[in-house]
C-alpha positions in Angstrom: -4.8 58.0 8.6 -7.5 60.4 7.8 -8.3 61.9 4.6 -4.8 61.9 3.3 -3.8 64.6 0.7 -1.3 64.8 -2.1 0.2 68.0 -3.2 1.8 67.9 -6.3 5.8 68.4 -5.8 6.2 68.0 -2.6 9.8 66.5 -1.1 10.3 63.5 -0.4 11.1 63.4 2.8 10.4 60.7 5.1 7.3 60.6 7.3 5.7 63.4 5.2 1.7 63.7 5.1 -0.7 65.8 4.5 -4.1 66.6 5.7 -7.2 68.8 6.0 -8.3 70.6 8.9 -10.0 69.0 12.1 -11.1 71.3 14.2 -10.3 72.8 18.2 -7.8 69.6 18.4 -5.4 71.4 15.7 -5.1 74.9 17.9 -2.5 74.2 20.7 -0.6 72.8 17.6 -0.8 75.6 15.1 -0.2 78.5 18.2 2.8 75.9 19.1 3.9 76.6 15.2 3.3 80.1 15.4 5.7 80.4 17.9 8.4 78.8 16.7 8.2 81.4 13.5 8.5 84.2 15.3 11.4 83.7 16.7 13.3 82.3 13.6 11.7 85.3 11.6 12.5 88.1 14.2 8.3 88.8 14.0 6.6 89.8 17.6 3.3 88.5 18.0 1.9 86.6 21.0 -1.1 84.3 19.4 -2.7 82.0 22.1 -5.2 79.3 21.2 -8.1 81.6 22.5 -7.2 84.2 20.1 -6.8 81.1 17.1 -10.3 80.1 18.3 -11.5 83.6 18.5 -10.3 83.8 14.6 -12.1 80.6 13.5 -15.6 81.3 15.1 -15.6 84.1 13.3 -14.1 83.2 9.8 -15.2 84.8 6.7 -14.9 83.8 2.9 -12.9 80.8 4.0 -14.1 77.1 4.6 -11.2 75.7 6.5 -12.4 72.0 6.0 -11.5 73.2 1.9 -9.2 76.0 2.1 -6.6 74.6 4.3 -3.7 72.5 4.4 -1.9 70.7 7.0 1.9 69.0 6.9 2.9 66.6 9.2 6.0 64.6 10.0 5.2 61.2 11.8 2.2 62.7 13.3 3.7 66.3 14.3 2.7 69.3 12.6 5.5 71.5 11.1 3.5 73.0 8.6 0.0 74.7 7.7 -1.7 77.7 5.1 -4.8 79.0 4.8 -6.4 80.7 2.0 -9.7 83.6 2.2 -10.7 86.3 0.0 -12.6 90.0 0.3 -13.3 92.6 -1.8 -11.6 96.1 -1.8 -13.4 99.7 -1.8 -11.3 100.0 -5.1 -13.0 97.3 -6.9 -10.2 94.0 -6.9 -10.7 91.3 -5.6 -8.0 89.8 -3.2 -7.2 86.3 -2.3 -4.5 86.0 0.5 -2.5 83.3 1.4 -1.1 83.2 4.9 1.3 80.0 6.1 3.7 79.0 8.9 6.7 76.6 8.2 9.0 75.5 11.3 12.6 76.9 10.6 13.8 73.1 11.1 12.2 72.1 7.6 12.7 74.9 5.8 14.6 75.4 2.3 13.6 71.6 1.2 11.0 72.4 -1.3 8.2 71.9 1.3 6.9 75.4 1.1 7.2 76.1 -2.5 4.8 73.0 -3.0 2.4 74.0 -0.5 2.3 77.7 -1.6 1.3 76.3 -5.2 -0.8 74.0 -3.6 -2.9 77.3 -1.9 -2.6 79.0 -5.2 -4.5 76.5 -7.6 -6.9 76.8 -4.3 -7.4 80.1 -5.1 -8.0 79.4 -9.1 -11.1 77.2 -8.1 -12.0 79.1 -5.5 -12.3 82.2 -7.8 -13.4 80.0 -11.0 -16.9 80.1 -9.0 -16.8 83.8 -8.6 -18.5 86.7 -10.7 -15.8 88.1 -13.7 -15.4 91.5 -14.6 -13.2 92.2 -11.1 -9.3 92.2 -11.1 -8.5 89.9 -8.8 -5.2 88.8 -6.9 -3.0 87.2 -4.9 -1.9 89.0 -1.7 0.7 88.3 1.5 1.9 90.4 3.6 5.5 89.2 5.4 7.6 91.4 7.5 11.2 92.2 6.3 12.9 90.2 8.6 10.5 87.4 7.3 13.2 86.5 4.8 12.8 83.1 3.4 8.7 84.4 3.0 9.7 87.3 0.9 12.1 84.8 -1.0 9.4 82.8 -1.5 6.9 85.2 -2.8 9.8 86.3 -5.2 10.8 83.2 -6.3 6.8 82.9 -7.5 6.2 85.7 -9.1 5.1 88.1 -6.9 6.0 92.1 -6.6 5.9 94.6 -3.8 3.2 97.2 -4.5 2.7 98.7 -1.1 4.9 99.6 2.4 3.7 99.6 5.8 5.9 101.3 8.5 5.4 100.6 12.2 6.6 103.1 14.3 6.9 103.5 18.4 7.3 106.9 20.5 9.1 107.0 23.4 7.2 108.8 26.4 10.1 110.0 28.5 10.3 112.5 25.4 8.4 116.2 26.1 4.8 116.3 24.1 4.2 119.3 21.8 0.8 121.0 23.2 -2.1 120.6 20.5 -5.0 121.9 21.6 -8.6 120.2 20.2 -10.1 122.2 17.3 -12.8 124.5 18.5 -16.2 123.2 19.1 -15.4 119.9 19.5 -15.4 117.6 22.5 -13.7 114.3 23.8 -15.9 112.2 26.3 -15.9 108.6 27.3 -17.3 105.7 25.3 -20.1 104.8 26.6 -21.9 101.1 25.2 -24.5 102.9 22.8 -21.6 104.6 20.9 -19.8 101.4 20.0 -21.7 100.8 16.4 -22.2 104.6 15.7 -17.9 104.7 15.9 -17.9 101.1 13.9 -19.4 103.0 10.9 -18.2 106.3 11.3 -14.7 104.3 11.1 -15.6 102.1 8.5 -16.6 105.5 6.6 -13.3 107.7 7.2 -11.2 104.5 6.0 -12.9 104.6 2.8 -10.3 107.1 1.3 -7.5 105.3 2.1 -5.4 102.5 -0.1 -6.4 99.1 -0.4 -8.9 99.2 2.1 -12.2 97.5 2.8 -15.1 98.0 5.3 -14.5 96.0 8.7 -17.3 93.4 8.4 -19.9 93.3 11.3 -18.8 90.1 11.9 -15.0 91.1 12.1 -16.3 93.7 14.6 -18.0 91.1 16.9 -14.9 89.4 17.0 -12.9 92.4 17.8 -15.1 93.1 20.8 -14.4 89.8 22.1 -10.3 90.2 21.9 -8.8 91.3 24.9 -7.4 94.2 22.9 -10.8 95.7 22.6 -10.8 98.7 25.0 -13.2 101.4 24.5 -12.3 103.2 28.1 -8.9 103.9 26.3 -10.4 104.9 23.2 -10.0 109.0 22.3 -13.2 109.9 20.6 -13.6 113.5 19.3 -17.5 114.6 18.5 -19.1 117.2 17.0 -22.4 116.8 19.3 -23.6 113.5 18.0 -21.6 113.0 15.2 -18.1 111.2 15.7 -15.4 113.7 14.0 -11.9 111.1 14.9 -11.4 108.7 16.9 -8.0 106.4 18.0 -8.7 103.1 19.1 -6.1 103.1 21.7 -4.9 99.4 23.5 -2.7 97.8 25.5 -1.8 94.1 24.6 -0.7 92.6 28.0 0.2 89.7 26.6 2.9 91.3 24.0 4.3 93.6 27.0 4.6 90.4 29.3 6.1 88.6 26.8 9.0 91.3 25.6 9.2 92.7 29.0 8.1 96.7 27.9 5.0 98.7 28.9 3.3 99.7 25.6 0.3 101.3 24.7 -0.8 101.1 21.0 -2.2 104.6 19.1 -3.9 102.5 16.3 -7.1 103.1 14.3 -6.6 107.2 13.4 -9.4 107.9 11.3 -10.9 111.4 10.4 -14.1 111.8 8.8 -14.0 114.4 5.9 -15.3 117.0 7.0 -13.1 117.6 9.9 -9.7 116.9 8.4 -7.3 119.6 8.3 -7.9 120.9 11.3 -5.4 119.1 13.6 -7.6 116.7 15.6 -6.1 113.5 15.0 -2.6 115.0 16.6 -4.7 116.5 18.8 -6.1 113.5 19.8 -2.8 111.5 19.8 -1.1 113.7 22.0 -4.2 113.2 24.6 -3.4 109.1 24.2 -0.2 109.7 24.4 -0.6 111.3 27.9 -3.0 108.7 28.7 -0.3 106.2 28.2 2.2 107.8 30.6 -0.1 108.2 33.0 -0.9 104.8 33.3 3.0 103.8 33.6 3.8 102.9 30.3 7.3 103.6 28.5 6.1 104.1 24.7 3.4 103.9 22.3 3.4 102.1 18.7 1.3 102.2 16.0 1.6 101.4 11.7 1.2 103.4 8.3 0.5 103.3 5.0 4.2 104.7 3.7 2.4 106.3 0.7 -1.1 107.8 2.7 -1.6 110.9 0.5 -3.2 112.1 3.8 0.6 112.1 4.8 -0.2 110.1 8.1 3.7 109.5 8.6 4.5 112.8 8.5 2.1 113.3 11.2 3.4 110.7 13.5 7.0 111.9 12.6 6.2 115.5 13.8 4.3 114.1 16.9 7.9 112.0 17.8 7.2 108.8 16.1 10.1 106.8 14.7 10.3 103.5 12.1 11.5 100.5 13.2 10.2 98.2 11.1 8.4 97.7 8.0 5.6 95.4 6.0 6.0 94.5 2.3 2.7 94.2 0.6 3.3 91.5 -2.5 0.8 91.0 -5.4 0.3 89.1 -8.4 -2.5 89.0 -10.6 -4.8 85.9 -10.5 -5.2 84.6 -13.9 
Protein backbone atom coordinates (compact mmCIF):
# COMPACT_ATOMS: atom_id res chain seq x y z
CA UNK A 1 0.00 0.00 0.00
CA UNK A 2 1.12 3.46 -0.71
CA UNK A 3 1.46 6.20 1.56
CA UNK A 4 -1.33 5.14 3.90
CA UNK A 5 -3.16 7.79 6.00
CA UNK A 6 -4.93 7.94 9.33
CA UNK A 7 -7.71 10.20 10.03
CA UNK A 8 -8.55 10.60 13.37
CA UNK A 9 -12.17 9.04 14.11
CA UNK A 10 -12.80 7.29 11.44
CA UNK A 11 -15.22 3.91 11.59
CA UNK A 12 -14.11 0.97 11.85
CA UNK A 13 -15.22 -0.71 9.14
CA UNK A 14 -13.47 -3.42 7.53
CA UNK A 15 -11.18 -2.94 4.50
CA UNK A 16 -11.07 0.83 5.25
CA UNK A 17 -7.88 2.93 4.00
CA UNK A 18 -6.91 5.99 3.23
CA UNK A 19 -4.71 7.71 0.81
CA UNK A 20 -3.41 10.79 -1.05
CA UNK A 21 -3.90 11.56 -4.49
CA UNK A 22 -2.10 9.88 -7.51
CA UNK A 23 -2.75 11.42 -10.37
CA UNK A 24 -4.82 10.82 -14.15
CA UNK A 25 -5.17 7.02 -12.77
CA UNK A 26 -7.73 8.34 -9.94
CA UNK A 27 -10.19 10.26 -12.75
CA UNK A 28 -12.43 7.38 -14.26
CA UNK A 29 -12.75 6.62 -10.46
CA UNK A 30 -13.76 9.92 -8.93
CA UNK A 31 -16.24 10.78 -12.27
CA UNK A 32 -17.52 6.99 -11.48
CA UNK A 33 -18.15 8.54 -7.76
CA UNK A 34 -19.63 11.54 -9.00
CA UNK A 35 -22.12 9.80 -10.53
CA UNK A 36 -23.29 7.73 -8.17
CA UNK A 37 -24.03 11.11 -6.00
CA UNK A 38 -26.10 12.53 -8.22
CA UNK A 39 -28.42 10.30 -8.44
CA UNK A 40 -28.84 9.45 -4.65
CA UNK A 41 -28.77 13.35 -4.07
CA UNK A 42 -31.28 14.27 -6.84
CA UNK A 43 -28.24 16.81 -8.25
CA UNK A 44 -27.86 17.08 -12.36
CA UNK A 45 -24.50 17.39 -13.39
CA UNK A 46 -22.76 15.30 -16.13
CA UNK A 47 -18.81 15.39 -15.08
CA UNK A 48 -16.64 13.22 -17.49
CA UNK A 49 -12.92 12.56 -16.84
CA UNK A 50 -12.01 15.23 -19.49
CA UNK A 51 -13.80 17.89 -17.70
CA UNK A 52 -12.03 16.32 -14.02
CA UNK A 53 -8.78 16.63 -16.05
CA UNK A 54 -9.63 19.92 -17.44
CA UNK A 55 -10.21 20.99 -13.59
CA UNK A 56 -6.82 19.64 -12.35
CA UNK A 57 -4.49 21.21 -15.14
CA UNK A 58 -5.76 24.15 -14.20
CA UNK A 59 -5.97 24.04 -10.26
CA UNK A 60 -5.49 27.06 -8.14
CA UNK A 61 -4.57 27.50 -4.39
CA UNK A 62 -4.82 23.80 -4.03
CA UNK A 63 -1.92 21.11 -4.02
CA UNK A 64 -3.86 17.98 -4.45
CA UNK A 65 -0.78 15.73 -3.54
CA UNK A 66 -1.56 17.85 0.22
CA UNK A 67 -5.04 18.94 0.09
CA UNK A 68 -6.71 15.80 -0.67
CA UNK A 69 -8.03 12.73 0.66
CA UNK A 70 -8.95 9.55 -0.65
CA UNK A 71 -11.16 6.47 1.05
CA UNK A 72 -11.06 3.16 -0.10
CA UNK A 73 -12.71 -0.15 0.71
CA UNK A 74 -10.46 -3.21 -0.36
CA UNK A 75 -9.03 -1.18 -3.11
CA UNK A 76 -12.32 0.67 -4.40
CA UNK A 77 -12.86 4.14 -3.94
CA UNK A 78 -16.11 5.21 -2.25
CA UNK A 79 -14.96 8.30 -0.96
CA UNK A 80 -12.79 11.64 -1.74
CA UNK A 81 -12.62 15.83 -0.61
CA UNK A 82 -10.64 18.33 -1.64
CA UNK A 83 -9.78 21.51 -0.01
CA UNK A 84 -8.72 25.26 -1.97
CA UNK A 85 -8.99 28.74 -0.93
CA UNK A 86 -9.45 32.43 -2.71
CA UNK A 87 -9.96 35.69 -1.68
CA UNK A 88 -13.22 37.79 -2.01
CA UNK A 89 -13.69 41.43 -3.51
CA UNK A 90 -15.12 42.00 0.09
CA UNK A 91 -11.96 41.24 1.92
CA UNK A 92 -12.54 37.35 3.56
CA UNK A 93 -10.81 34.87 2.90
CA UNK A 94 -12.62 31.52 2.00
CA UNK A 95 -11.59 28.00 2.23
CA UNK A 96 -14.00 25.47 0.61
CA UNK A 97 -14.42 22.10 1.16
CA UNK A 98 -15.97 20.01 -1.55
CA UNK A 99 -16.49 15.92 -1.16
CA UNK A 100 -18.35 12.92 -2.66
CA UNK A 101 -19.44 9.91 -0.45
CA UNK A 102 -21.23 6.84 -2.20
CA UNK A 103 -24.84 6.57 -0.84
CA UNK A 104 -23.93 2.78 0.14
CA UNK A 105 -21.50 4.04 2.97
CA UNK A 106 -23.10 6.73 4.15
CA UNK A 107 -24.48 7.56 7.83
CA UNK A 108 -21.40 5.40 9.43
CA UNK A 109 -19.36 8.21 10.69
CA UNK A 110 -17.15 8.03 7.56
CA UNK A 111 -17.83 11.54 6.45
CA UNK A 112 -18.01 13.31 9.64
CA UNK A 113 -14.27 12.09 10.06
CA UNK A 114 -13.22 13.05 6.73
CA UNK A 115 -14.93 16.47 6.86
CA UNK A 116 -12.78 17.23 10.10
CA UNK A 117 -10.02 15.69 8.59
CA UNK A 118 -10.29 18.66 5.52
CA UNK A 119 -10.96 21.16 8.22
CA UNK A 120 -7.71 20.88 10.35
CA UNK A 121 -6.37 21.00 6.49
CA UNK A 122 -7.66 24.20 6.28
CA UNK A 123 -6.18 25.42 9.91
CA UNK A 124 -2.56 24.60 8.55
CA UNK A 125 -3.20 25.55 5.38
CA UNK A 126 -4.32 29.16 6.68
CA UNK A 127 -1.68 29.03 9.78
CA UNK A 128 0.82 29.90 6.75
CA UNK A 129 -1.28 32.81 5.53
CA UNK A 130 -1.14 36.66 6.21
CA UNK A 131 -3.67 37.66 9.45
CA UNK A 132 -5.67 40.58 9.58
CA UNK A 133 -8.40 38.85 6.88
CA UNK A 134 -11.62 37.09 8.11
CA UNK A 135 -11.43 33.93 6.95
CA UNK A 136 -13.86 30.88 6.51
CA UNK A 137 -15.11 27.84 5.78
CA UNK A 138 -17.45 27.56 2.79
CA UNK A 139 -19.70 24.65 0.87
CA UNK A 140 -22.16 24.99 -1.15
CA UNK A 141 -24.77 21.68 -1.36
CA UNK A 142 -28.03 21.67 -3.10
CA UNK A 143 -31.30 21.18 -1.04
CA UNK A 144 -31.91 17.93 -2.15
CA UNK A 145 -28.30 17.27 -1.06
CA UNK A 146 -29.63 16.23 2.36
CA UNK A 147 -27.23 14.19 4.29
CA UNK A 148 -24.53 17.27 3.06
CA UNK A 149 -26.59 19.91 4.57
CA UNK A 150 -26.95 17.58 7.72
CA UNK A 151 -23.61 17.38 7.81
CA UNK A 152 -22.64 20.94 7.58
CA UNK A 153 -25.22 21.39 10.39
CA UNK A 154 -24.17 18.84 12.49
CA UNK A 155 -20.57 20.86 12.45
CA UNK A 156 -21.28 24.02 13.01
CA UNK A 157 -22.02 25.65 9.97
CA UNK A 158 -24.95 28.39 9.04
CA UNK A 159 -26.62 29.32 5.87
CA UNK A 160 -25.65 32.90 4.94
CA UNK A 161 -26.63 33.09 1.31
CA UNK A 162 -29.45 31.46 -1.38
CA UNK A 163 -28.97 30.70 -4.90
CA UNK A 164 -32.12 30.09 -7.05
CA UNK A 165 -31.89 28.36 -10.36
CA UNK A 166 -34.51 29.02 -12.57
CA UNK A 167 -35.56 27.68 -16.28
CA UNK A 168 -38.04 29.41 -18.96
CA UNK A 169 -40.04 27.57 -21.00
CA UNK A 170 -39.85 28.80 -24.79
CA UNK A 171 -43.21 27.65 -26.05
CA UNK A 172 -44.34 30.71 -23.83
CA UNK A 173 -44.79 34.31 -25.97
CA UNK A 174 -41.56 36.76 -25.27
CA UNK A 175 -42.39 40.35 -24.15
CA UNK A 176 -40.65 42.73 -26.99
CA UNK A 177 -37.68 44.77 -25.32
CA UNK A 178 -36.12 46.68 -27.60
CA UNK A 179 -31.96 47.47 -27.07
CA UNK A 180 -31.41 50.85 -25.42
CA UNK A 181 -30.52 53.53 -27.96
CA UNK A 182 -27.14 53.76 -29.27
CA UNK A 183 -26.05 50.65 -28.55
CA UNK A 184 -25.30 47.56 -30.75
CA UNK A 185 -25.15 43.68 -30.53
CA UNK A 186 -22.54 42.01 -33.06
CA UNK A 187 -20.72 38.72 -33.06
CA UNK A 188 -17.72 37.83 -30.96
CA UNK A 189 -15.11 37.88 -32.87
CA UNK A 190 -11.42 36.26 -31.28
CA UNK A 191 -9.83 39.78 -30.36
CA UNK A 192 -12.92 40.58 -28.11
CA UNK A 193 -12.56 37.46 -25.85
CA UNK A 194 -10.08 39.21 -23.13
CA UNK A 195 -11.65 42.75 -23.53
CA UNK A 196 -15.31 40.84 -22.37
CA UNK A 197 -13.05 38.69 -19.65
CA UNK A 198 -12.36 42.00 -17.86
CA UNK A 199 -15.22 44.02 -18.61
CA UNK A 200 -17.01 40.87 -16.82
CA UNK A 201 -14.72 40.49 -14.21
CA UNK A 202 -15.43 44.39 -13.60
CA UNK A 203 -19.41 44.48 -13.68
CA UNK A 204 -19.27 41.42 -11.12
CA UNK A 205 -17.41 43.41 -8.74
CA UNK A 206 -20.66 44.85 -7.14
CA UNK A 207 -22.20 41.80 -6.54
CA UNK A 208 -22.09 39.45 -3.11
CA UNK A 209 -19.36 37.32 -2.33
CA UNK A 210 -17.72 37.54 -5.47
CA UNK A 211 -14.18 37.34 -6.77
CA UNK A 212 -12.44 38.18 -10.12
CA UNK A 213 -12.33 35.00 -12.56
CA UNK A 214 -8.59 34.30 -12.53
CA UNK A 215 -6.78 34.27 -16.03
CA UNK A 216 -6.12 30.97 -15.35
CA UNK A 217 -9.83 29.97 -14.62
CA UNK A 218 -10.49 31.72 -17.94
CA UNK A 219 -8.01 29.52 -19.92
CA UNK A 220 -9.75 26.74 -18.66
CA UNK A 221 -13.08 27.96 -19.46
CA UNK A 222 -12.15 28.33 -23.03
CA UNK A 223 -11.13 24.87 -23.20
CA UNK A 224 -14.67 23.44 -21.81
CA UNK A 225 -17.02 22.44 -24.35
CA UNK A 226 -19.44 24.96 -22.78
CA UNK A 227 -17.34 27.84 -23.99
CA UNK A 228 -19.31 29.35 -26.90
CA UNK A 229 -18.68 32.82 -27.86
CA UNK A 230 -20.98 32.49 -31.29
CA UNK A 231 -23.88 32.17 -28.70
CA UNK A 232 -22.75 34.84 -26.61
CA UNK A 233 -25.14 38.31 -26.75
CA UNK A 234 -22.63 41.11 -26.41
CA UNK A 235 -24.11 44.71 -26.25
CA UNK A 236 -21.34 47.68 -27.07
CA UNK A 237 -21.14 51.04 -26.83
CA UNK A 238 -18.61 51.37 -29.88
CA UNK A 239 -15.61 49.74 -28.33
CA UNK A 240 -16.57 49.44 -24.93
CA UNK A 241 -18.55 46.21 -23.85
CA UNK A 242 -21.90 47.69 -22.02
CA UNK A 243 -23.60 43.64 -21.09
CA UNK A 244 -23.02 40.71 -22.12
CA UNK A 245 -24.75 36.90 -21.47
CA UNK A 246 -22.57 34.13 -21.92
CA UNK A 247 -25.08 32.00 -23.44
CA UNK A 248 -24.31 27.78 -23.78
CA UNK A 249 -25.64 24.71 -24.50
CA UNK A 250 -24.26 21.65 -22.41
CA UNK A 251 -24.82 18.66 -24.88
CA UNK A 252 -23.80 16.45 -22.60
CA UNK A 253 -26.54 17.53 -19.72
CA UNK A 254 -29.36 17.58 -22.58
CA UNK A 255 -28.30 14.06 -23.78
CA UNK A 256 -28.16 12.82 -20.57
CA UNK A 257 -31.82 14.15 -19.22
CA UNK A 258 -33.34 13.92 -22.56
CA UNK A 259 -34.37 18.01 -22.89
CA UNK A 260 -33.01 20.73 -25.37
CA UNK A 261 -31.68 23.51 -23.08
CA UNK A 262 -29.89 26.53 -23.71
CA UNK A 263 -28.31 28.28 -20.63
CA UNK A 264 -28.76 32.37 -20.17
CA UNK A 265 -25.74 32.55 -17.64
CA UNK A 266 -23.16 35.21 -16.98
CA UNK A 267 -25.66 38.65 -17.03
CA UNK A 268 -23.40 41.30 -16.15
CA UNK A 269 -23.91 45.13 -16.70
CA UNK A 270 -21.23 47.52 -16.42
CA UNK A 271 -22.22 50.65 -14.30
CA UNK A 272 -22.74 52.88 -16.42
CA UNK A 273 -25.27 51.35 -18.45
CA UNK A 274 -27.50 49.81 -15.84
CA UNK A 275 -30.91 50.93 -15.67
CA UNK A 276 -31.59 51.12 -18.94
CA UNK A 277 -33.03 47.65 -19.73
CA UNK A 278 -30.20 45.93 -21.74
CA UNK A 279 -29.67 42.92 -19.92
CA UNK A 280 -33.64 41.92 -20.57
CA UNK A 281 -33.01 43.25 -23.62
CA UNK A 282 -30.43 41.06 -24.26
CA UNK A 283 -32.04 38.03 -22.72
CA UNK A 284 -35.05 38.16 -24.73
CA UNK A 285 -32.54 38.22 -27.97
CA UNK A 286 -30.92 34.69 -26.30
CA UNK A 287 -33.93 33.66 -25.60
CA UNK A 288 -35.03 33.77 -29.34
CA UNK A 289 -31.71 32.46 -30.16
CA UNK A 290 -32.52 29.39 -28.21
CA UNK A 291 -35.86 28.62 -30.04
CA UNK A 292 -34.55 29.10 -33.08
CA UNK A 293 -32.09 26.62 -32.74
CA UNK A 294 -34.79 23.97 -31.50
CA UNK A 295 -34.53 24.10 -28.03
CA UNK A 296 -37.51 23.77 -25.47
CA UNK A 297 -36.16 26.14 -22.44
CA UNK A 298 -33.52 28.08 -21.04
CA UNK A 299 -31.95 27.97 -17.40
CA UNK A 300 -29.88 30.11 -15.60
CA UNK A 301 -29.09 30.89 -11.42
CA UNK A 302 -29.28 33.95 -8.92
CA UNK A 303 -28.22 35.49 -6.09
CA UNK A 304 -31.77 35.43 -4.07
CA UNK A 305 -30.67 38.70 -2.27
CA UNK A 306 -28.92 40.71 -5.61
CA UNK A 307 -29.81 44.26 -4.51
CA UNK A 308 -29.66 44.64 -8.36
CA UNK A 309 -32.98 42.61 -8.00
CA UNK A 310 -31.75 40.13 -10.80
CA UNK A 311 -34.68 37.72 -9.89
CA UNK A 312 -37.12 40.00 -10.27
CA UNK A 313 -35.80 40.49 -13.68
CA UNK A 314 -35.81 36.90 -14.76
CA UNK A 315 -39.34 36.55 -13.04
CA UNK A 316 -40.77 39.41 -15.24
CA UNK A 317 -38.91 37.99 -18.43
CA UNK A 318 -40.86 34.28 -17.46
CA UNK A 319 -38.34 32.67 -15.44
CA UNK A 320 -39.42 30.30 -12.67
CA UNK A 321 -37.45 28.53 -9.50
CA UNK A 322 -37.00 25.16 -9.33
CA UNK A 323 -34.34 24.62 -7.30
CA UNK A 324 -32.21 26.27 -4.86
CA UNK A 325 -28.28 26.47 -3.40
CA UNK A 326 -27.55 26.90 0.34
CA UNK A 327 -24.44 28.85 0.88
CA UNK A 328 -22.96 27.52 4.61
CA UNK A 329 -20.20 29.34 6.50
CA UNK A 330 -18.35 29.15 9.54
CA UNK A 331 -15.67 31.24 10.66
CA UNK A 332 -12.13 29.73 10.63
CA UNK A 333 -10.57 30.08 13.94
Amino acid sequence: MRNPITVPGAPKIPGLTFRRFRGEADYPHMAALIAACKVADNVERSTTVEDIARTYRYLENCDPATDMLFAEIDGQLIAYGRIFWHDLAEGIRLYHIIGFLHPDWRHKGLATAMWKFAERRGREIAAEHPPGRPKYFQCEPFDSEKDMVALLEKQGYEPVRYEIYMTRDLSKPFPETPLPEGLEVRPVVAADLWPIYHATNEAFRDHWGIRDMSEEEYREWMEAPTFQPALWKVAWDGDQMASVVHNFVDEKENEEYGRKRGYTEGIATRRPWRKRGLARALLIQSMRMFKEMGMTETALSTDAQNLSGSLRLYEGVGYKKVKQQTIYRKRLE
